[in-house]
C-alpha positions as CSV (number, residue, x, y, z in Angstrom):
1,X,0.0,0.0,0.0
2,X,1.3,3.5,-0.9
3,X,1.8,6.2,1.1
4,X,-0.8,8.1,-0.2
5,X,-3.6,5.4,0.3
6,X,-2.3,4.6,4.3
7,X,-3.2,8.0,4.5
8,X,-6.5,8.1,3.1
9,X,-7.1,5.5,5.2
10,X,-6.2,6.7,8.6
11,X,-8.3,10.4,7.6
12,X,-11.1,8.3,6.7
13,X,-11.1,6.0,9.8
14,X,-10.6,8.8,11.9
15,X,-13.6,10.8,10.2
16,X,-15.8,7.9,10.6
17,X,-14.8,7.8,14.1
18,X,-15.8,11.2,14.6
19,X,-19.1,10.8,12.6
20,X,-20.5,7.6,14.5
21,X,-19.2,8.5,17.9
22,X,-21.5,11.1,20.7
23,X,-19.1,14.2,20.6
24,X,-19.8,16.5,24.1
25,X,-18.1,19.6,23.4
26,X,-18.2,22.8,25.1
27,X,-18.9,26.2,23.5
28,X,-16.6,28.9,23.4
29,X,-13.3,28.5,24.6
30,X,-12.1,25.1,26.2
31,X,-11.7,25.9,29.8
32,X,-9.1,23.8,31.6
33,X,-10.7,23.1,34.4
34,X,-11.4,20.3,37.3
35,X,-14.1,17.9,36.4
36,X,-14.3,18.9,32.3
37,X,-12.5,15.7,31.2
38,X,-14.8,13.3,33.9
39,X,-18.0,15.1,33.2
40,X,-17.3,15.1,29.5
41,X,-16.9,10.6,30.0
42,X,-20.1,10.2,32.7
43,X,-22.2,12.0,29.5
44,X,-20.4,9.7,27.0
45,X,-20.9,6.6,29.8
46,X,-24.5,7.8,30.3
47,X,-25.3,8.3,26.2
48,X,-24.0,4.3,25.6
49,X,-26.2,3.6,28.1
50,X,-29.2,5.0,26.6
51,X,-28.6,3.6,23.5
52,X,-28.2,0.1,24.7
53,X,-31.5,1.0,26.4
54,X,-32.6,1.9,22.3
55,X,-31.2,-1.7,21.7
56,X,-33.4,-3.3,23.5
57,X,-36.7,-1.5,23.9
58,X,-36.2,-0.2,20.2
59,X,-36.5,3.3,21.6
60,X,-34.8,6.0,23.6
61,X,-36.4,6.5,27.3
62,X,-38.7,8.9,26.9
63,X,-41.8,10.4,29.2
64,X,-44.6,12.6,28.2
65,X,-44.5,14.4,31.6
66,X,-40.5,15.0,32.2
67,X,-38.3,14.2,29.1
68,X,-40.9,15.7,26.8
69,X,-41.3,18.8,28.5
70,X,-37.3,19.6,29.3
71,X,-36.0,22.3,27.2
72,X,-32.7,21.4,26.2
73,X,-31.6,25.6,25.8
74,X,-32.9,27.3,28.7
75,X,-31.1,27.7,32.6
76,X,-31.4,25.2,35.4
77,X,-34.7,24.7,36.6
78,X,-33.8,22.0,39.7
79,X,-37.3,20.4,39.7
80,X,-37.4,20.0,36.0
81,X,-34.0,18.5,36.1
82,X,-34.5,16.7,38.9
83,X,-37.6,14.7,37.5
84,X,-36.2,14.2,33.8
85,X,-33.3,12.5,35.5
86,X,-35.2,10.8,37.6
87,X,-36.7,8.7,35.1
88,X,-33.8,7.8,33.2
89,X,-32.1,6.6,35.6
90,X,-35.2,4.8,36.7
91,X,-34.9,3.4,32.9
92,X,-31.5,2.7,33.1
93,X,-31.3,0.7,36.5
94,X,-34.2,-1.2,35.4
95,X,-36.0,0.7,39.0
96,X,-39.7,0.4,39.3
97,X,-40.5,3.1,41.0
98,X,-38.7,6.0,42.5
99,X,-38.4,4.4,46.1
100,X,-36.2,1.8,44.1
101,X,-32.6,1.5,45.0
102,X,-29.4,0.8,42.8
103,X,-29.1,-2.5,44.9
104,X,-33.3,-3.3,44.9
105,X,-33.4,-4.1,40.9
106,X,-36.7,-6.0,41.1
107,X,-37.0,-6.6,37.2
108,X,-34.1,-9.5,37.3
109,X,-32.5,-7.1,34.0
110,X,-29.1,-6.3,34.4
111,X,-28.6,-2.2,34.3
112,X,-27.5,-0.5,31.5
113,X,-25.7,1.8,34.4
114,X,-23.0,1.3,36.9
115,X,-23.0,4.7,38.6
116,X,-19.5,5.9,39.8
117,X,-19.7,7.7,43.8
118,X,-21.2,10.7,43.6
119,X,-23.1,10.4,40.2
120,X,-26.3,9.6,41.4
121,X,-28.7,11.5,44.9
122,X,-31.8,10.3,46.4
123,X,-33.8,12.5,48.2
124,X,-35.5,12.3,51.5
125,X,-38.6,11.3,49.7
126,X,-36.8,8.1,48.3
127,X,-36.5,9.8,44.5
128,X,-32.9,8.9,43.1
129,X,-31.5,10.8,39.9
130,X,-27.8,11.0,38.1
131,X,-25.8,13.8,38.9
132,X,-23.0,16.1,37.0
133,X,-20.0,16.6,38.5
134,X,-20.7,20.2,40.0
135,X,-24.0,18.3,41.9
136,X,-26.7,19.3,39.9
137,X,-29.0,16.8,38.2
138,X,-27.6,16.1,34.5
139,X,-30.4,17.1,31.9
140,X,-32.2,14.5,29.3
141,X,-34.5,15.9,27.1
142,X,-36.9,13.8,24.1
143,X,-38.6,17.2,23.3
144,X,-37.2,17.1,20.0
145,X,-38.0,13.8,19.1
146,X,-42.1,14.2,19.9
147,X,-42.0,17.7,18.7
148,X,-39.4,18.0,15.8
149,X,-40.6,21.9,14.9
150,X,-39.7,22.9,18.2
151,X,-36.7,25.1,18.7
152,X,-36.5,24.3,22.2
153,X,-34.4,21.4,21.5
154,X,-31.6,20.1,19.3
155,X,-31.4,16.3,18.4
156,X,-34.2,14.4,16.8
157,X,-33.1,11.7,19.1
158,X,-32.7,13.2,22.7
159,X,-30.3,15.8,24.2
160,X,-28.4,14.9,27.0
161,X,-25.6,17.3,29.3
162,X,-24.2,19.0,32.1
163,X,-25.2,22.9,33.2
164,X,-21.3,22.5,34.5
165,X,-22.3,24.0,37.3
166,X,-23.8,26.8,35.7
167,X,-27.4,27.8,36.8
168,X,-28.4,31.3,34.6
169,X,-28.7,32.1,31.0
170,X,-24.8,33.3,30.5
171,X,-23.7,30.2,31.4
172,X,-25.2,28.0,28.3
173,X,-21.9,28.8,26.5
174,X,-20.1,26.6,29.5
175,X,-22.3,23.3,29.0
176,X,-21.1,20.1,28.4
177,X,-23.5,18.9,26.3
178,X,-24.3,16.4,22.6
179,X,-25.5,19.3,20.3
């Protein structure tokens, strides 16, 4: 093989690889900072985990009342968060109800999730959801997927990232996030 074509082939398998793979990236400037590069792989562990999830069930995890109502472009809005998280990672544990723990898996399914300490809460109430890095519950959204004409969201599949800590409108530009 020639130069030229071992060439070709390495730009087109690295292409490809950059096609087919979920790419997080942040807006603006790259800031080094503590918790980028871990934040940036819990969103990549997280988005093979919902498409395993796709695998099986032949669709992403979606819900009417929290996925389909999280708008993937505005600020933090805990309670929103908090519920659109909370049902993923009742989809991805394979919980049957919020009171569910990691360790009570009741549907005999192996989880599509291992949560690493300090990626997941549960609140007094029992509800458990998947955390960023900063503490602040990750956002999932289907929005786009029910409602493709919306502007409010950005894949046709599902939106997934991290507010990196962020809570207000100038911080969109810091996001981790798969748009």
């Amino acid at each position: 093989m020639t130069a030229a074509a071992l060439i070709f082939a390495f730009v087109v398998a690295i292409g490809t690889a950059f096609y087919i793979s979920p790419v997080f990236v942040q807006s603006g400037a790259l800031e080094k900072r503590r918790g980028f590069g871990r934040q940036t792989n819990e969103l990549m562990m997280l988005s093979a985990a919902i498409e395993s999830y796709k695998t099986d069930h032949g669709h992403y995890p979606t819900d009417p009342a929290t996925t389909e109502q999280l708008k993937a472009n505005t600020p933090y809005d805990y309670a929103a968060y908090m519920r659109a998280s909370a049902f993923l990672y009742r989809c991805l544990m394979h919980a049957d109800d919020d009171k569910t723990s990691p360790n009570e898996n009741t549907s005999g399914n192996k989880p599509y999730l291992t949560s690493e300490p300090g990626m997941v809460h549960t609140t007094p109430d029992g509800t458990t959801y998947i955390l960023d890095v900063n503490g602040n519950s990750i956002g999932y959204s289907t929005l786009k997927s029910v409602h493709p004409e919306s502007p409010d969201g950005h894949n046709m599949t599902y939106d997934l990232w991290s507010t990196s800590g962020g809570a207000s409108q100038a911080d969109l530009q810091k996001w981790v996030k798969n748009w």
